[in-house]
C-alpha angles and dihedrals in degrees: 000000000000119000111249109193134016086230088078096047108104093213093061093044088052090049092051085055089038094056094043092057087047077054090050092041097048093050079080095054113110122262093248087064090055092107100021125043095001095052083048103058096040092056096046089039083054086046103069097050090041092048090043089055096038095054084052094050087057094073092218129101082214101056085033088057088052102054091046089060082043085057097042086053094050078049102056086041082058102043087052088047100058080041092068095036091056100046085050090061100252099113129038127231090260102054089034085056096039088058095039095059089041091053093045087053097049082046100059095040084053091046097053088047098060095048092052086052092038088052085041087064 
C-alpha cells in the first residue's frame, strides 16, 4: 500500500520531534552562538524533516531518494555540530547522549528508506 502523505512516515514524525528537542538544547547555548553554531544546527535540525517531506511530494522514488540522501546528509552536518557543542561545554553528556541516540535512530530509519526507494528504481 503506497504511502500517501509524509505526514504518515515515522521517520518524519520522529524528525519533526527530533528537531524540536536541537530547538530545546540550543536555548542554553550561549548569546555569542546565536548566529554561528546555534543557526547551524537549527537549520540543519529543520532540514531533515523539510527534505523528508519535499522528496515525497515529488512523486518519484528517484527525486525521493534523493532527498533522503539530502536529509542524511542535514543529519551528519547536525551530529558534528553537537559534537562540537558539546566539546565545547554547552551541552552536558546527558543531553549530548540523549541527541545522539535520537539522531542514530533517525539515521538508520533514513538509511533504510533510501535503499528501499534506490532498489525501487
Amino acid at each position: 500500500m503506497p504511502i500517501e502523505s509524509y505526514r504518515s512516515l515515522l521517520v518524519w514524525q520522529k524528525s519533526v520531534d527530533f528537531a524540536v528537542v536541537i530547538y530545546w538544547l540550543l536555548g542554553g547555548l550561549p548569546k555569542h552562538e546565536q548566529y554561528g553554531l546555534t543557526s547551524q544546527m537549527q537549520r540543519a535540525a529543520v532540514s531533515i524533516p523539510s527534505n523528508i517531506a519535499e522528496g515525497k511530494e515529488r512523486q518519484s522514488d528517484r527525486d525521493f531518494a534523493r532527498f533522503i540522501a539530502i536529509a542524511l546528509g542535514s543529519l551528519a552536518e547536525l551530529e558534528t555540530q553537537l559534537l562540537i557543542a558539546q566539546r565545547l561545554g554547552y551541552l552536558d553528556e546527558a543531553d549530548w547522549q540523549e541527541a545522539t541516540a535520537q539522531a542514530d535512530e533517525i539515521g538508520k530509519m533514513l538509511r533504510s528508506l533510501h535503499k528501499t526507494l534506490s532498489i525501487a528504481n
